[in-house]
Each structure stands twice: as structure tokens, then as C-alpha cells.
DSSP file (Angstrom, degrees, kcal/mol; ACC not computed):
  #  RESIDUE AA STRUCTURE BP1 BP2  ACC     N-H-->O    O-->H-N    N-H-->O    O-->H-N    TCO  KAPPA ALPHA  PHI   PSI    X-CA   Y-CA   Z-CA
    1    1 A X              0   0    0      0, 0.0     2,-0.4     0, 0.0     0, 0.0   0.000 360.0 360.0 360.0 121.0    0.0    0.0    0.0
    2    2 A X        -     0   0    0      2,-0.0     2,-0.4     1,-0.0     0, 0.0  -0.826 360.0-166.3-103.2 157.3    1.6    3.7   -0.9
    3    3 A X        -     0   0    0     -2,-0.4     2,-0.2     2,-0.0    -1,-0.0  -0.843   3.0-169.0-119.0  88.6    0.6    6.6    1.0
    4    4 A X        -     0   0    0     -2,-0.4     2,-0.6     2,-0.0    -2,-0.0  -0.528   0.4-168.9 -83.0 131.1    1.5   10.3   -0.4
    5    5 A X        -     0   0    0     -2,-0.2     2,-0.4     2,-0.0    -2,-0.0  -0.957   8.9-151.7-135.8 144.5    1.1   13.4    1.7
    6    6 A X        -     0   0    0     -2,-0.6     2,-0.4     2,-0.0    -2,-0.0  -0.727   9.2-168.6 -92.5 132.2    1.3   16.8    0.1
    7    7 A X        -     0   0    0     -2,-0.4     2,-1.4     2,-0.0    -2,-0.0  -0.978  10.5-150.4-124.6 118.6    2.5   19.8    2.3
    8    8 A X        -     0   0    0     -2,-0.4    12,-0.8    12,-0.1     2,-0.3  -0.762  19.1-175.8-101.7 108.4    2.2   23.3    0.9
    9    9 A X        -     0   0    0     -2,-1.4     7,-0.1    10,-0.1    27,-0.1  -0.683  33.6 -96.4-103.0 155.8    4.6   25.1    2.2
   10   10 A X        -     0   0    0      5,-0.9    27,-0.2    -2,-0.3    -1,-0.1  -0.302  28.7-142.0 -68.8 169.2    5.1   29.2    1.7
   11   11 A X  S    S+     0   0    0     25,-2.3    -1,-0.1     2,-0.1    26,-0.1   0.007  92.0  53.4-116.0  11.4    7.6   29.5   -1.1
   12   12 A X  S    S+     0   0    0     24,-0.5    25,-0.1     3,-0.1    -2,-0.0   0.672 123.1  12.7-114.1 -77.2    9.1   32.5    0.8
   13   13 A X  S    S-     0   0    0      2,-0.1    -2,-0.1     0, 0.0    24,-0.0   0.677  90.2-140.0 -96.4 -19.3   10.1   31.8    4.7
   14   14 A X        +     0   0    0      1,-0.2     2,-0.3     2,-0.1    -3,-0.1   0.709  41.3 167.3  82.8  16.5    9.6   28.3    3.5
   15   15 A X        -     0   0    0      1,-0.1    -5,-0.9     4,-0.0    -1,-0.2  -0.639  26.5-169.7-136.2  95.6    7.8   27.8    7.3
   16   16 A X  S    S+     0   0    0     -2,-0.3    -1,-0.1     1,-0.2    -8,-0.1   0.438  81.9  73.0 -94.9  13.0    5.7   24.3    7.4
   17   17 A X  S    S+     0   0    0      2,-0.1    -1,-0.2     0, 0.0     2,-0.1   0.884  92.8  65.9 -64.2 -61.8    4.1   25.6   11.0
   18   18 A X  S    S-     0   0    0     -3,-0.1     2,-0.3     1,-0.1    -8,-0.2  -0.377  90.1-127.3 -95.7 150.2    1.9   28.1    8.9
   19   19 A X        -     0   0    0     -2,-0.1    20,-0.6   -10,-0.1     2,-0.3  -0.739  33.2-157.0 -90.5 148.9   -0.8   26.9    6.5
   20   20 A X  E     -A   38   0A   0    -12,-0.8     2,-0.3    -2,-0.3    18,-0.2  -0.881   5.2-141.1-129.8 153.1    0.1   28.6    2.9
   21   21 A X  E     -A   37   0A   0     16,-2.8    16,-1.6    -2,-0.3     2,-0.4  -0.536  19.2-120.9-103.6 148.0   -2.4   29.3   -0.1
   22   22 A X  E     -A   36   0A   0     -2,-0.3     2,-0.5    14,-0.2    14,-0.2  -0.927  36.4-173.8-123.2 124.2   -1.4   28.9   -3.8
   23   23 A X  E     -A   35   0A   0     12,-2.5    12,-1.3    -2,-0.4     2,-0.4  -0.950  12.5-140.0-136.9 113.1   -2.1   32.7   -5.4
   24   24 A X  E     -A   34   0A   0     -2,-0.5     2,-0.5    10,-0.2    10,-0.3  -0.817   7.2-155.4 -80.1 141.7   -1.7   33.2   -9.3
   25   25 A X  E     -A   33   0A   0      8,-2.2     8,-1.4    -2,-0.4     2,-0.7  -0.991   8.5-174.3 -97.3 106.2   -0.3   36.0  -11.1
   26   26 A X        -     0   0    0     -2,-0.5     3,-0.1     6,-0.3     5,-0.1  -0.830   5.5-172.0 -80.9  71.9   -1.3   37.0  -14.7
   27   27 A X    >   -     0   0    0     -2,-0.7     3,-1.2     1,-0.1     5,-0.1  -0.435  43.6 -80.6 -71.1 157.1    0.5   39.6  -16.4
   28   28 A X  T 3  S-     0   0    0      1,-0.2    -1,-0.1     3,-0.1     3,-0.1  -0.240 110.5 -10.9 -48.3 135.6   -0.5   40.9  -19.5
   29   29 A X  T 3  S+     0   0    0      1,-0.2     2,-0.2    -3,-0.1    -1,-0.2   0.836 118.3 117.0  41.3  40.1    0.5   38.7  -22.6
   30   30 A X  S <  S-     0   0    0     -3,-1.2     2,-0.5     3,-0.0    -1,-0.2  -0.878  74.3-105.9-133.9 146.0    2.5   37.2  -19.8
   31   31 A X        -     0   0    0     -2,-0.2    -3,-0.1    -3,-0.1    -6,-0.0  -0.859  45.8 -92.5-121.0 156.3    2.2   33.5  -18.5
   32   32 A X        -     0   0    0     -2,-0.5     2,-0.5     1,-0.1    -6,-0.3   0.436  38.7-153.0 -61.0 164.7    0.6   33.0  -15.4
   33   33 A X  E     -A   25   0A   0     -8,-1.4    -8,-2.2    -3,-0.0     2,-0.4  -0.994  17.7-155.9-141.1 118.3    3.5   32.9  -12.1
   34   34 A X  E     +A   24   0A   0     -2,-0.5     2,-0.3   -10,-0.3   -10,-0.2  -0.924  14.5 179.3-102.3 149.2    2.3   30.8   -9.0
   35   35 A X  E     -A   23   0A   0    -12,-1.3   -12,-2.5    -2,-0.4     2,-1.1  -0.980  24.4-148.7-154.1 137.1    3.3   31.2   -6.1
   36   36 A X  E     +A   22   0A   0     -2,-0.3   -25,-2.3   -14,-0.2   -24,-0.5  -0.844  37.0 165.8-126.1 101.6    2.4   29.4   -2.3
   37   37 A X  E     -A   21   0A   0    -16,-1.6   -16,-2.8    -2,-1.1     2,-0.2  -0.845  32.2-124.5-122.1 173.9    2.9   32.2    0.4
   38   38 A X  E  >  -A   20   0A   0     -2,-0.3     4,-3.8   -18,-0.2     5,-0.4  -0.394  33.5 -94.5 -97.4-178.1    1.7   32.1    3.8
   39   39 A X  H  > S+     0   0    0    -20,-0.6     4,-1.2     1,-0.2    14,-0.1   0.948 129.0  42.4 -42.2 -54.9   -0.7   34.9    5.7
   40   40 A X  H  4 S+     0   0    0      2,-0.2     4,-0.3     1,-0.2    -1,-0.2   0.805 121.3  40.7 -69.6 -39.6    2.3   36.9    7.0
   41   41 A X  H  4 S+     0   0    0      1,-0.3     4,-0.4     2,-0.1     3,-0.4   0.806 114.2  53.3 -87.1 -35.8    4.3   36.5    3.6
   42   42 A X  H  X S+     0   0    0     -4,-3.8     4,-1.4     1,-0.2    -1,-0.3   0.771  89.8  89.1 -69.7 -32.4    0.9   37.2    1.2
   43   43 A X  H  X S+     0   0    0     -4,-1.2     4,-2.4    -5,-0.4    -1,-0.2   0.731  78.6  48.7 -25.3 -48.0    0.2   40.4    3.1
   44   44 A X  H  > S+     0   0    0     -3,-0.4     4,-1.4    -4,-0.3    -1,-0.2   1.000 116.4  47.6 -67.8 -66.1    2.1   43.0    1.2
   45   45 A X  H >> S+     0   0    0     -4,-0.4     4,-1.9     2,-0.2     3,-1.0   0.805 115.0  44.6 -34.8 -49.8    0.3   41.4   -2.4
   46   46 A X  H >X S+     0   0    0     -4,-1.4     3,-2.3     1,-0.2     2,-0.6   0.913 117.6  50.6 -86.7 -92.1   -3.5   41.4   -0.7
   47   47 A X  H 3< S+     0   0    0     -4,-2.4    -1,-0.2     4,-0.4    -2,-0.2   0.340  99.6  56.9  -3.5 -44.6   -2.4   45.0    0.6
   48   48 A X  H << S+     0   0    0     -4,-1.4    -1,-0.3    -3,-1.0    -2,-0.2   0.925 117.5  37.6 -85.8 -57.1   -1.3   46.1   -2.7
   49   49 A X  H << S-     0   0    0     -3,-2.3    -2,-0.2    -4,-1.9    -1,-0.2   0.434 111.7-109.2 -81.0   9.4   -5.3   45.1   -3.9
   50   50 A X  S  < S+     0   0    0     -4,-0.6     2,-0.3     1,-0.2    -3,-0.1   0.903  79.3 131.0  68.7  33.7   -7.0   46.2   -1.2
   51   51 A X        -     0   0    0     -8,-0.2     2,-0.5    -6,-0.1    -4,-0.4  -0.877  44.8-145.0-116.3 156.6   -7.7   42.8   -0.3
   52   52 A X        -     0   0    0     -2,-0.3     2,-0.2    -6,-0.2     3,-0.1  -0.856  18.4-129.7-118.5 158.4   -7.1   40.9    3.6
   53   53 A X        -     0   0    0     -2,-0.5   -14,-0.0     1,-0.2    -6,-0.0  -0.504  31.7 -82.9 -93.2 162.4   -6.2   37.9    4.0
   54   54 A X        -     0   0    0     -2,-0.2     2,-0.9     1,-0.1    -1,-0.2  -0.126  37.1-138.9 -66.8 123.8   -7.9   35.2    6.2
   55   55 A X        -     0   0    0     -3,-0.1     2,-0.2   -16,-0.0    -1,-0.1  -0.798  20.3-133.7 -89.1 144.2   -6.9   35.3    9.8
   56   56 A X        -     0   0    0     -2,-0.9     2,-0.7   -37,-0.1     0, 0.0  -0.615  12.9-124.8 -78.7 148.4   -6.5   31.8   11.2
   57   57 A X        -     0   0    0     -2,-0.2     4,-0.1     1,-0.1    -1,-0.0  -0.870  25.8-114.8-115.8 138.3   -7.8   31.0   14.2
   58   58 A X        -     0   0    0     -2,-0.7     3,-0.4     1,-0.1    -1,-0.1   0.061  23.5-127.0 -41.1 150.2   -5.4   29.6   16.9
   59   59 A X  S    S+     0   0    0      1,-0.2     3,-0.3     3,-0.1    -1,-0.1   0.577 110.2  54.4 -46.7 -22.3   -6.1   25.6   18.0
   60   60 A X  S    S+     0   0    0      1,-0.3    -1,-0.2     2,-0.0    -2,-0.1   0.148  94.2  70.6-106.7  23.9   -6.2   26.2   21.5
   61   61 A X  S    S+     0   0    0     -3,-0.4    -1,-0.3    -4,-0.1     2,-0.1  -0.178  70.9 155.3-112.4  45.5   -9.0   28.8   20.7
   62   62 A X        -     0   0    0     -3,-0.3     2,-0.3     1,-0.1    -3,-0.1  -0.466  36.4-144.4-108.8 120.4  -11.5   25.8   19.7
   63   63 A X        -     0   0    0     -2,-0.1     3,-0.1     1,-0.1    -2,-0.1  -0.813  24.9-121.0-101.8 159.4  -15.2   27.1   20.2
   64   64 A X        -     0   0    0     -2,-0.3     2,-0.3     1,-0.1    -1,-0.1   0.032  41.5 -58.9 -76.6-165.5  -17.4   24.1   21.5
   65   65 A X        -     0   0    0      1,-0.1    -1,-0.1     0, 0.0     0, 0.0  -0.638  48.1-115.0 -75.2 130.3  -20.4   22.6   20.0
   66   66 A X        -     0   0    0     -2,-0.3     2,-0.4    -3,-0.1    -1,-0.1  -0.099  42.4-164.1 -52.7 156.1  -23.5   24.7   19.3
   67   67 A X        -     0   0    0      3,-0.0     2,-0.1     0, 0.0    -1,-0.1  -0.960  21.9-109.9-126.8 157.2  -26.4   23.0   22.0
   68   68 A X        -     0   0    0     -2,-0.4     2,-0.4     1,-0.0     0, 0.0  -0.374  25.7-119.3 -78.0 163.9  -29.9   23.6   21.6
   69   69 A X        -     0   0    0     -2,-0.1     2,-0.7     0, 0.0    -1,-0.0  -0.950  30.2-115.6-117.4 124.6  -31.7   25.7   24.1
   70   70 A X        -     0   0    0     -2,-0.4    -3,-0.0     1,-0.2    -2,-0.0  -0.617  22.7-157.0 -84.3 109.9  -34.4   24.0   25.8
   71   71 A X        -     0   0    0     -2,-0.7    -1,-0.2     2,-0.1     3,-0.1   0.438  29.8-120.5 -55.7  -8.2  -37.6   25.5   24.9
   72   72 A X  S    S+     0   0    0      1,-0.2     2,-0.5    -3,-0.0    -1,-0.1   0.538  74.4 110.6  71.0   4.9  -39.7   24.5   27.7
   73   73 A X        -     0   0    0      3,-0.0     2,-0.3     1,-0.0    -1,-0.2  -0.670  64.0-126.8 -92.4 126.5  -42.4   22.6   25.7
   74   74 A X        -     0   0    0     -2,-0.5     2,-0.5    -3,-0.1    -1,-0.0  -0.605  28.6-115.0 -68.9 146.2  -42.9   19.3   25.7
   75   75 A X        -     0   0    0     -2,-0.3     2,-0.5     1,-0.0    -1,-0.1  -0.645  27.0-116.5 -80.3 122.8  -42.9   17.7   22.6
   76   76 A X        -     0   0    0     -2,-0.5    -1,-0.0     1,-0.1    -3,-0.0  -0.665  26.4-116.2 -71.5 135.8  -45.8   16.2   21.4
   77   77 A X        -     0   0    0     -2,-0.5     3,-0.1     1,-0.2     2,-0.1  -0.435  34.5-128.0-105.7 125.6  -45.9   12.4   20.9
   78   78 A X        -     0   0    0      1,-0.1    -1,-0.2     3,-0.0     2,-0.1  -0.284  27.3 -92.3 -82.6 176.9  -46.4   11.7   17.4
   79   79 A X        -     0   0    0      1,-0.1     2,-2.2    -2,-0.1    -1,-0.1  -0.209  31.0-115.4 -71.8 164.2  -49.2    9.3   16.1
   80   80 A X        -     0   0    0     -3,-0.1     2,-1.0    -2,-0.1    -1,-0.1  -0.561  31.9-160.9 -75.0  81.6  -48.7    5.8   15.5
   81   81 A X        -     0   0    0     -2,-2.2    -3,-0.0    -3,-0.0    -2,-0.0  -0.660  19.4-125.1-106.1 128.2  -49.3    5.5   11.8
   82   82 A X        -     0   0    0     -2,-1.0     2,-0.3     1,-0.1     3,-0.1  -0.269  19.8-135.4 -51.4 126.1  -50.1    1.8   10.8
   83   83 A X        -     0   0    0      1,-0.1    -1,-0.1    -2,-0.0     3,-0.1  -0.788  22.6-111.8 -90.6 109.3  -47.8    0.4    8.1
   84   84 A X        -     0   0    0     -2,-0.3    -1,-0.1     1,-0.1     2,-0.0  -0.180  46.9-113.0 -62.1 167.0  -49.5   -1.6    5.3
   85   85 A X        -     0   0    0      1,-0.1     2,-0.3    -3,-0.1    -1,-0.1  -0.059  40.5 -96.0-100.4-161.7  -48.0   -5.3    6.1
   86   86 A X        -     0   0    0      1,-0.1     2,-0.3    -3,-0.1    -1,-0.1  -0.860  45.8 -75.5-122.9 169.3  -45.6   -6.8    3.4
   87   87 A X        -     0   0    0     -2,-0.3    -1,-0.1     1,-0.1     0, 0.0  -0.376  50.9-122.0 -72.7 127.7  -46.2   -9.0    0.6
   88   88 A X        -     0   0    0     -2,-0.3     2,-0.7     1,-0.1    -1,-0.1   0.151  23.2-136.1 -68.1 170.8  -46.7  -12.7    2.0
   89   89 A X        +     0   0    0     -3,-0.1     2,-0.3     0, 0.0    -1,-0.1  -0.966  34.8 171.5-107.7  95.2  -44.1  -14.6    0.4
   90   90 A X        -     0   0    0     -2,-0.7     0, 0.0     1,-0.2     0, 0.0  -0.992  31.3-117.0-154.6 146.1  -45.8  -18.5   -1.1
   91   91 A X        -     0   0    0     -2,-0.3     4,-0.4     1,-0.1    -1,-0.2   0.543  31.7-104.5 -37.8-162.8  -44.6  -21.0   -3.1
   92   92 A X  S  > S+     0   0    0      2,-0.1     4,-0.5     3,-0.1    -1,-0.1   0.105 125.9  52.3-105.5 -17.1  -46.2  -21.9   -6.4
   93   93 A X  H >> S+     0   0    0      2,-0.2     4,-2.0     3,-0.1     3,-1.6   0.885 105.1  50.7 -82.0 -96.8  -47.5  -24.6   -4.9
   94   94 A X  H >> S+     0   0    0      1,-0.3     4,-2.2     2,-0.2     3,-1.7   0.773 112.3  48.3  27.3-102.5  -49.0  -22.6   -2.1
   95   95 A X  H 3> S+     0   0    0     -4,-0.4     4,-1.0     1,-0.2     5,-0.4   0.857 111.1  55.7 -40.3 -43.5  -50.9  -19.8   -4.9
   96   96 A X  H <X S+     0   0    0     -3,-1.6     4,-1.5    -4,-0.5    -1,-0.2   0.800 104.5  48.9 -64.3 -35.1  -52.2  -22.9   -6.8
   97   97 A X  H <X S+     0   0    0     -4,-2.0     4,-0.8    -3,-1.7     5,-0.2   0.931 112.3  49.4 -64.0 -62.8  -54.0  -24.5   -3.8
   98   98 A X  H  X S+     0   0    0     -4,-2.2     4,-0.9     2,-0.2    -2,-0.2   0.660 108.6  53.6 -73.6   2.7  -55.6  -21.3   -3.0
   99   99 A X  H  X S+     0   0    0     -4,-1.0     4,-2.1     1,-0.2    -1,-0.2   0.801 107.5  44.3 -95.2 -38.5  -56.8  -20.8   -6.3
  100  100 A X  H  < S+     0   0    0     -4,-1.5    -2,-0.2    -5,-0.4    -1,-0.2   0.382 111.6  59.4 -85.5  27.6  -58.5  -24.0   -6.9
  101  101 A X  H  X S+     0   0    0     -4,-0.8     4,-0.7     2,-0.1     3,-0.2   0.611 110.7  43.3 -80.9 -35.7  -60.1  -23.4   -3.1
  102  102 A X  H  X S+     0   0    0     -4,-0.9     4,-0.6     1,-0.3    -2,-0.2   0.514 118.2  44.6-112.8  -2.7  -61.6  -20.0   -4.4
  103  103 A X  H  < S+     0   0    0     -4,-2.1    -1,-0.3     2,-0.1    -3,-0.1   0.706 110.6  51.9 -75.1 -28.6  -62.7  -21.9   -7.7
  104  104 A X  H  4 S+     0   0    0     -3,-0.2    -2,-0.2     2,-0.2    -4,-0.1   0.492 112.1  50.7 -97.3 -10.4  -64.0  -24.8   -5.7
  105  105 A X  H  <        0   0    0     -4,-0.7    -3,-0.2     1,-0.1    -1,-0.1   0.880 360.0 360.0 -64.1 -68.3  -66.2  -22.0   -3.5
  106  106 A X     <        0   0    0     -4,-0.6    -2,-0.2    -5,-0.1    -3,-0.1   0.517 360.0 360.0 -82.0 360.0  -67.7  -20.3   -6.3
């Protein structure tokens, strides 16, 4: 069994700690220049367009799981709804018997 794992590391401070983003650059008639920076590293570029970059939030900052708020109502218990049965299951044997009973009836 092989197992690969990819790590994108910034292509600047080179830093595998920080998680890094892959950001293209297009110049005109130009072809495109990629580049894998981190927050710190991306700043100046996102700056430059008057965009911000994602802050991360720390690990040991972990908010817990939403809970529900107890409404103070009881739930009402739904109804019971009856379930058509399932289709009996007989031989060939079985269906042949009950046909010559409901022939031998009529």
C-alpha cells in the first residue's frame, strides 16, 4: 500500500508551522507565475489590492459545539401511523392451492 502526503509550504520563509495558499499571477501577454505564500508572507500582495487575507484561528482557541436551548415545551408524541403489512411470500404450490379453493367455492 503507498501513501502520499502533500505539504504546501510558503515559497518565501519556507515555514511548514503556517498553512500557505497557492495565489496566481497573470501579467499581461505574460504567462501566469504561481506562487504558495503564507498569511504573514501574502500580506504585502493582498495589501497592494485592497484585499485581507484570512486570519487563522489559533487551535487552542476551539469554540465548542452549538447545543440547543431547551424551549420549555414538551414535545408532542407523534401518532402511531399503521404500516401496510408486506407482501406474504408462497410458493407456487401454495398460490395454486388457494386458487382451486376459491374456484371450488364459487
Amino acid at each position: 500500500m503507498d501513501l502520499t502526503i502533500t505539504v504546501r509550504v510558503c515559497d518565501k520563509c519556507k515555514r511548514q508551522d503556517r498553512p500557505a495558499k497557492r495565489y496566481t499571477l497573470t501579467p499581461d501577454e505574460g504567462r501566469p507565475i504561481q506562487r504558495d505564500l503564507c498569511d504573514e508572507d501574502a500580506a504585502p500582495v493582498l495589501d497592494l489590492f485592497d484585499l485581507e487575507a484570512e486570519k487563522p484561528q489559533p487551535a487552542s482557541e476551539a469554540k465548542p459545539p452549538a447545543q440547543r436551548k431547551a424551549t420549555g415545551k414538551k414535545a408532542t408524541a407523534k401518532k402511531a401511523t399503521t404500516r401496510r403489512g408486506r407482501t406474504p411470500v408462497k410458493t407456487l404450490a401454495e398460490i395454486e392451492a388457494e386458487k382451486a379453493a376459491r374456484a371450488k367455492e364459487s
